[in-house]
N, C-alpha and C positions, 0 to 999 in steps of 0.2 A: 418636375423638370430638373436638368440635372445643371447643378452649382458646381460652375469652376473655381478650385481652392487657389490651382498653381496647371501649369502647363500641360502636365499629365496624371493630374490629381482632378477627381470629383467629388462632390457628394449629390445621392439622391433622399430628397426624405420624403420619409415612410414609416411603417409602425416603427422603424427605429432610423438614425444617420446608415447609411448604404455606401460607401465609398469604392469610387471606381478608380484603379489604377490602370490606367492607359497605356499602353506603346503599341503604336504603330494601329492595325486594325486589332489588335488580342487586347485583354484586361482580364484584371484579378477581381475582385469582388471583396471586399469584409464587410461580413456580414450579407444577411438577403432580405429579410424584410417580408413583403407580401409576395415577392419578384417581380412585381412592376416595374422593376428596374432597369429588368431584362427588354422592354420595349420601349426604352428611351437612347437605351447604346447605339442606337445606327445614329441620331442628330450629332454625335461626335465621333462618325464614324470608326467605330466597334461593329464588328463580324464576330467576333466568337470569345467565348470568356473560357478564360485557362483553369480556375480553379475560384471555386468560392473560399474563403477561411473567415471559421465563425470564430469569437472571441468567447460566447458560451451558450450556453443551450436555450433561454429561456424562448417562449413561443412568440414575441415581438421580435428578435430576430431573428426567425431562421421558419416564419410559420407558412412560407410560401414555398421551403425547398422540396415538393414533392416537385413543384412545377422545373425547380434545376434536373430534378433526377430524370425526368420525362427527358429533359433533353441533352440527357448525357454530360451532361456539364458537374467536373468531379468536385466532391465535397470533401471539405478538409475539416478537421474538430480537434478540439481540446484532448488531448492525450487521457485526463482523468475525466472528461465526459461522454465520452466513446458512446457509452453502451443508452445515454440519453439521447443520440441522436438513429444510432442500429436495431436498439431493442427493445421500441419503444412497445411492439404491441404485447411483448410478454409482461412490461415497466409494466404498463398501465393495468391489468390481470392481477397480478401481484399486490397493487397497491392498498393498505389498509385505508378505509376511511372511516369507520366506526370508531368511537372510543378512539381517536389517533390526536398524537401527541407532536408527532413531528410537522412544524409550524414553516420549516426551511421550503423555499418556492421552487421545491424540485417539481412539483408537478402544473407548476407552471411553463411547460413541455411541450415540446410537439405532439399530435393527437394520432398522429399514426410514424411508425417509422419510416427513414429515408436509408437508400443504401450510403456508404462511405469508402471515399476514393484512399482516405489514408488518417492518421492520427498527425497531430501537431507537437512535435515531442516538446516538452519544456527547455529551454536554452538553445535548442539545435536551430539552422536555417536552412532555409526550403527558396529553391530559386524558380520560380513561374513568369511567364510571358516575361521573361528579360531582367525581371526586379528580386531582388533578393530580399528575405523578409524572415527576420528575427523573432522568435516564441519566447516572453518572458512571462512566467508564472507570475499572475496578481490575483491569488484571490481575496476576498472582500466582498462583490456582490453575488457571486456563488463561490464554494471553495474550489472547483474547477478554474475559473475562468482565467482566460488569459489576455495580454495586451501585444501587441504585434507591433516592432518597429522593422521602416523600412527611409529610406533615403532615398528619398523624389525631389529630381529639380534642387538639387545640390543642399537639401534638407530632412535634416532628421526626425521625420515623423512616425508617432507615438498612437496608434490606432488601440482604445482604451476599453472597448466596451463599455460597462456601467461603471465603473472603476470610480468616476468622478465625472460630474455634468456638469463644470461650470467652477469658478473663485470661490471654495468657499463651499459646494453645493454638490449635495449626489443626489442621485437621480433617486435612490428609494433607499431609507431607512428600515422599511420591513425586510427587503431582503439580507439585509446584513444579522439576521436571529435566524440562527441555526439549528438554535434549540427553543422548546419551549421558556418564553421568560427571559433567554437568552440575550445577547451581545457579540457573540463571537466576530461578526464580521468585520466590527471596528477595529478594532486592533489589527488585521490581518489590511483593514484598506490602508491603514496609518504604514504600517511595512511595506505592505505592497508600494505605494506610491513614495515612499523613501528610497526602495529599489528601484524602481523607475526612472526616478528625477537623478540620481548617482551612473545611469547609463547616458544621460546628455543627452534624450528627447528636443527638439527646439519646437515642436508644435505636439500640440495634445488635440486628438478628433476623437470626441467621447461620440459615443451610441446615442445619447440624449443631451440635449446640451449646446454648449455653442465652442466654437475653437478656443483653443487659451495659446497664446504665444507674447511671450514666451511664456513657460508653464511654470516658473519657479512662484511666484507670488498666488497662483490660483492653488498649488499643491500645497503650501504653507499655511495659507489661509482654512483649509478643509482639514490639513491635520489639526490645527489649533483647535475647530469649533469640534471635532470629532475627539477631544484630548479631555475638551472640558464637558460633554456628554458620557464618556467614561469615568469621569472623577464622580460627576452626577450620580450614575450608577454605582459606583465604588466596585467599577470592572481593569482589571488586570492595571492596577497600580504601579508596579514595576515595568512596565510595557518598556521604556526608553533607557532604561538602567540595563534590562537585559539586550536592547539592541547595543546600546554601547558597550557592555561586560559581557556576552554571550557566555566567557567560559569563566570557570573558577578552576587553581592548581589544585589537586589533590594532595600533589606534591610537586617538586618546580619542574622535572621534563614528563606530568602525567594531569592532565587535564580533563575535567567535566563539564558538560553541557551542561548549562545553567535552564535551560529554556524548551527543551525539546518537548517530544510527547512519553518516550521513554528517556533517560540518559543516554548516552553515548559517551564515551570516552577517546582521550585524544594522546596518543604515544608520541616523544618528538624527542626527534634523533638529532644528534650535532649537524650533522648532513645538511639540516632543513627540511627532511623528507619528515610525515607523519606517516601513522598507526591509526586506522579508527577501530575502534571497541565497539560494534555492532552503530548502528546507523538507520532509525528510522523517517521520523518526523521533524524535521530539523525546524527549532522555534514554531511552538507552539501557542497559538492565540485561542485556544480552545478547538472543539470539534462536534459536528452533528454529532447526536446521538446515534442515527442509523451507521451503516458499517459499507454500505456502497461502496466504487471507487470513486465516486467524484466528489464522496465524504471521506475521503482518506486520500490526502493528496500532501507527498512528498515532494520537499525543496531543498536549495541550498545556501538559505535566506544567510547563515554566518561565514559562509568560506573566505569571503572576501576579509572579513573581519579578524577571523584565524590568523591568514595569513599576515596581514596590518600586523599584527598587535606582538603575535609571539614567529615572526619570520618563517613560518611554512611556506616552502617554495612547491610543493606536490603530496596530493594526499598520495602515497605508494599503495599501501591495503590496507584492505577493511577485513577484520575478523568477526563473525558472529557467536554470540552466547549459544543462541537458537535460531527454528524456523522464523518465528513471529514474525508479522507484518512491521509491530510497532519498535523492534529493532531491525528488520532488513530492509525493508518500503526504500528507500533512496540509493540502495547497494547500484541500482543500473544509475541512477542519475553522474552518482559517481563516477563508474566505469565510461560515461558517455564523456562525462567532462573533464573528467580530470585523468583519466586511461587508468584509475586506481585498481588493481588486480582484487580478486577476491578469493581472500583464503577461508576454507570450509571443514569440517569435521569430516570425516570421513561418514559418520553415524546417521548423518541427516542432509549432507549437499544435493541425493539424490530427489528428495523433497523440494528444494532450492530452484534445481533445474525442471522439475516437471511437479509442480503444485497440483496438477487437475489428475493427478494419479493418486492422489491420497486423501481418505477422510480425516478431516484433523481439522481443530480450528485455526483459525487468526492465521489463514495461506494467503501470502499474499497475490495480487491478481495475473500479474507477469512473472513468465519467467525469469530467472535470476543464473547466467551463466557461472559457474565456479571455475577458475582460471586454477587452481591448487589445493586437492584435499589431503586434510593434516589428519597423521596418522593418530590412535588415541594414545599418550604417555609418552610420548616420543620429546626431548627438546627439538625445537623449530628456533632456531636462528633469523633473527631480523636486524641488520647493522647494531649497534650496541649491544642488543639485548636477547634473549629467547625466553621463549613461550612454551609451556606443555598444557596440554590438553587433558582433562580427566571427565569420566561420564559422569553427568549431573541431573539425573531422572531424576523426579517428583513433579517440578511444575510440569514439567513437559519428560516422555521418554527421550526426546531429540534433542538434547541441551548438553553444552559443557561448562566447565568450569577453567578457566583460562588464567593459569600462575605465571607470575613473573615477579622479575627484582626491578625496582624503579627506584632512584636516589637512594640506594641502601634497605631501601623497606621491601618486603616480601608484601605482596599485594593479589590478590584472589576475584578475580571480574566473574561472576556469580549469576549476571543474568534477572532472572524472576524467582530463585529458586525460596529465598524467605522472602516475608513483607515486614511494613513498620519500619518506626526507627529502630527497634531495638534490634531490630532482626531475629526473628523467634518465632512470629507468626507464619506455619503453615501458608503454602499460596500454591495447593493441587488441585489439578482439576481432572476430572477424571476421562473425562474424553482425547486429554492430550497422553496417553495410553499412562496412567498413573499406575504404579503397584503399591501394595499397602508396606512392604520396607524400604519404600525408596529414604524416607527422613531419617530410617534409622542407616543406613548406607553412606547418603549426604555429609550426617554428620561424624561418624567417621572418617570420611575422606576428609576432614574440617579441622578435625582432630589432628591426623594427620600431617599436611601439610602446614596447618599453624601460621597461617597471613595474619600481618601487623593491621592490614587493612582489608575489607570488605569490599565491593563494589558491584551495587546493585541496580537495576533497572529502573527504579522508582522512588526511590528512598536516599536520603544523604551517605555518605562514604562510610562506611559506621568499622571503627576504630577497637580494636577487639580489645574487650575490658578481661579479667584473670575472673572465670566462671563460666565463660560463655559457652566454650565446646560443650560444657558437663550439662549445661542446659539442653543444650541443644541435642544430646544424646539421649538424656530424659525425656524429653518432646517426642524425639522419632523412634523411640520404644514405647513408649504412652498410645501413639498414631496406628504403630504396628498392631499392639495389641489389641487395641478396639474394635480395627475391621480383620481379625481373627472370630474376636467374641462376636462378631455383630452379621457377619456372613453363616452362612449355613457353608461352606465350603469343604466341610467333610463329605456333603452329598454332591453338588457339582463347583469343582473349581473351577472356573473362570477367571479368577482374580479380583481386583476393586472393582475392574471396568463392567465384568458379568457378560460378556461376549465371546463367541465361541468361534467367529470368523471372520475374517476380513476380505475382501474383494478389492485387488489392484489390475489395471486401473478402477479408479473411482468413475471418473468423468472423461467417458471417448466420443467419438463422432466417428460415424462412418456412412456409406452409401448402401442403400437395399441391395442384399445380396452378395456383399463384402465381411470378409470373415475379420471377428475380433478373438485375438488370444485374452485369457484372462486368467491371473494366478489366486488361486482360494487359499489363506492359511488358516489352518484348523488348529484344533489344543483337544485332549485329550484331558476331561477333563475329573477323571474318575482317578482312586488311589491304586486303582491295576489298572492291567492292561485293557484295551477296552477294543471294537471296532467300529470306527469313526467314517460313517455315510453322507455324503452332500449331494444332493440332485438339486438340476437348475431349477428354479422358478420361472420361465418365462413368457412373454405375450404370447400369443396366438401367432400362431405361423410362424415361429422362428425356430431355428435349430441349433442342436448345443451336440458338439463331439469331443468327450459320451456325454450322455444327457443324465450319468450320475457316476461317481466314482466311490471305492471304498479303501481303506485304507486301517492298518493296525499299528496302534503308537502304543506305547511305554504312559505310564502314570504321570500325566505333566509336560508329555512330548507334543513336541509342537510339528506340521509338515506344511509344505508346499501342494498343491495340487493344479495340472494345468487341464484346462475346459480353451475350447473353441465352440465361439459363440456367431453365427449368421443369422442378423435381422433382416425380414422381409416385411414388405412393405410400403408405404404412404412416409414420405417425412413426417417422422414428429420432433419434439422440444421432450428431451427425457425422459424418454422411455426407461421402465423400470426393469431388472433382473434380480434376483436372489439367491441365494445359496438358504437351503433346507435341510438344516444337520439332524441323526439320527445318532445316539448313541447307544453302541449294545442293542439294536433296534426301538430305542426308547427315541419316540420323536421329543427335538429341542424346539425348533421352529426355525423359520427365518432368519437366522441371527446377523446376515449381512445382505447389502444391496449395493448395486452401483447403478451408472445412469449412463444412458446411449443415445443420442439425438442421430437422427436418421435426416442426411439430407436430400 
């Protein structure tokens, strides 16, 4: 039976609080429950519900929405839960349950998927049946979830999910371990609900639980007990020092993230305007283990704080080291909320804007628009100061190294390219297309340019001591040498990575019977000249023009080759193709594949 809060405010309960926002015969929905709810709305005369918005995935909320999709009634979700609520029948396939390690209550899920009317971006608002309604990232009971304020009946209410049930009380302590052993989610509810309570909520309508109004003493009371369960644990210590210090100067107008999941850096101009130095996971309270999106969810838990502390009136741009998730993941949050431009390399923005055209790791899942690509060696002017760009292949081929002068010091932002504090350890990997002289390359340019200071992705600022280039030159001829001695590359060169092709796009979708272009790069991997053959691989019934191509390179030469490719067919989920290299007619194999979903 459905509980009047306020005039145009209800709630229904059910496997979880159901709340119905009213106007006139239309209403919103957060949350769905079993959708029983749906046959209670004519006793307060409701004809038609504008839009459900779930706070987060798990299957007490939301385990009746096939019944909304039957009746067309559109579904709204968490931006970083998306593909929890779209793609669940692939989720569930996929899921390991043997020997599994991961304890987070992701699969505590809907058991089939539902379609979805749209995403809930973080910070934006979304206006339905009359009411306007605010998306603010809180995670804590999953890293997705989020709490929705809206102002009903001249009140600003806080629709919370699991966020907190009660003075004092959340609704489940298991879900807040996101790891085995784990904790992660206390720290993140403690933020989260500090975020929360600083946007001026005056009612809290948690998913389980009962109203708190006003919320200040019930949010108080739940950080406390959840402060002194963290001490218990001897989990993230620092928690309240880094909310209140997020940054530390590097030097006084060049600042680092104290807290993040990578570093970031913070440039600040007389203007008031800032510089961000890559940007991914802003305040970090740990992270699942798995690699999901709805385990990897970007915020902008310090901007407020930034701006307080050291007078930022606008982040202007964000520059990246590299592709990486764990430096660009928040690049759009920015661009949405703050109009921050984003300046890019020329070597990798096209990676940036189309991730699903490239194998590589740590892509992140959205696209990332580049509003400016920076040429490489060029100074780039930004009020005060300018930046040049140099290539910084080893961790990754797609990386730069980004110089400037800041308070008189020469300063080098470096990215992932060494690990440690010393800075000396190697950090390659080889699928991020690594070559065996990139450290000896690096460090040269190292040599070169000569920064007072270091600045790395993971590691403190590190302060360059008189010996360090020399090492560092020893190291990346040492690295060179070995995968010399230790490849057989006199017989086929490939390189570190041993691959002789690649296939862009990576990842396309098309319709039966609709043509995909696709570009094959080859290498040539013989000390002559050589004749380099690729014939497709493909399913049964599909057609490739030509269905093999030839080509002669030079010792080392690299080419392009284009193929059009027509799948026929049944929809499927990733469908495979390949390229079949032959050198000199000596077959290689398969050395590349991409993936085609047929809808």
């Amino acid at each position: 039976m459905l509980q009047r809060i306020s005039e145009h405010l209800y709630m229904y309960p059910d496997t979880c609080s159901v709340y119905v926002v009213k106007n006139g015969e239309h209403a919103v929905l957060i949350d769905f429950g079993s959708g029983d709810v749906l046959d209670a709305l004519t006793t307060i005369g409701v004809t038609g519900v504008s839009a459900i918005l779930m706070t987060h995935h798990h299957r007490d909320q939301g385990q009746g929405l096939a019944r909304a999709a039957a009746a067309a009634i559109p579904i709204w979700v968490p931006h970083a839960e998306q593909e929890l609520f779209a793609e669940m029948d692939a989720i569930w396939q996929a899921r390991q349950v043997l020997n599994n390690y991961n304890v987070r209550q992701e699969r505590f899920s809907l058991l089939a998927e539902v379609p979805i009317a749209g995403t809930l971006q973080d910070y934006e608002s979304y206006a339905f049946a009359g009411c306007r309604f605010q998306i603010v990232p809180t995670p804590g009971h999953t890293p997705g979830s989020v709490s929705i304020l809206a102002r009903i009946d001249e009140k600003l209410n806080a629709f919370t999910g699991d966020l907190i049930a009660g003075p004092g009380k959340l609704w489940s302590l298991a879900a807040t371990q996101w790891t085995y052993n784990g904790g992660e989610g206390l720290p993140a509810t403690v933020a989260s609900l500090l975020d929360l309570q600083e946007r001026g909520p005056e009612r809290l309508l948690p998913s389980h639980g009962e109203t708190m109004e006003p919320p200040a003493e019930a949010i108080a009371m739940l950080n406390d007990r959840l402060w002194e369960l963290m001490k218990l644990r001897k989990q993230n210590p620092r928690l309240f020092l880094f909310l209140e210090q997020p940054f530390e100067a590097v030097t006084p107008h060049l600042l680092r993230s104290r807290n993040s999941e990578s570093n970031y850096f913070v440039l600040l101009s007389a203007s008031g305007k800032a510089m961000f130095l890559d940007f991914g996971y802003d305040f970090h309270t740990g992270k699942p283990a798995e690699t999901d999106r709805a385990a990897r969810r970007p915020w902008l838990r310090t901007l407020g704080t930034l701006k307080k502390q050291y007078g930022v009136t606008h982040v202007d741009v964000v520059v990246p080291t590299h592709y990486h998730d764990d430096h660009v993941a928040g690049f759009n949050l920015l661009r949405s909320q703050e109009g921050t431009k984003v300046w890019a390399a020329d070597a990798f923005s096209d990676i940036l804007r189309h991730p699903d055209r490239y194998d590589l790791p740590c892509l992140w899942y959205d696209p990332i628009p580049v509003d400016r690509e920076l040429p490489i060696g060029t100074p780039i002017p930004w009020e005060e100061y300018e930046l040049t760009l140099y290539p910084l292949p080893g961790h990754t081929r797609y990386a730069v190294a980004i110089a400037l002068e800041v308070d008189g010091r020469k300063v080098l932002v470096a990215g992932d390219q060494y690990q440690g504090d010393e800075g000396l350890a190697y950090n390659y990997v080889y699928k991020n297309r690594f070559n065996a002289a990139d450290y000896r390359t690096s460090a040269e340019l190292y040599q070169a340019l000569k920064p007072d200071v270091i600045l790395t992705g993971h590691w403190d600022p590190l302060w360059v001591q008189p010996g360090y280039f020399e090492a560092l030159a020893e190291r990346g001829e040492a690295l060179e040498r070995m995968h010399l001695e230790l490849l057989p590359l006199d017989q086929l060169d490939y390189g570190a990575e041993g691959f002789g092709a690649r296939i862009t796009p990576y990842q396309s979708e098309a319709h039966s019977g609709e043509t995909i272009a696709f570009r094959i790069e080859v290498t040539n991997p013989l000390r002559t000249e050589a004749d380099i053959e690729v014939e497709l691989a493909l399913p049964s019934d599909w057609a490739a023009d030509p269905p093999a191509m030839n080509i002669l390179l030079g010792s080392g030469e690299e080419a392009a080759l284009s193929f059009r490719v027509t799948p026929n067919g049944a929809p499927v989920r990733r469908a495979r193709l390949a390229a079949d290299l032959k050198v000199n007619g000596e077959r290689i194999g398969q050395h590349a594949e991409a993936l085609i979903t047929l809808s």
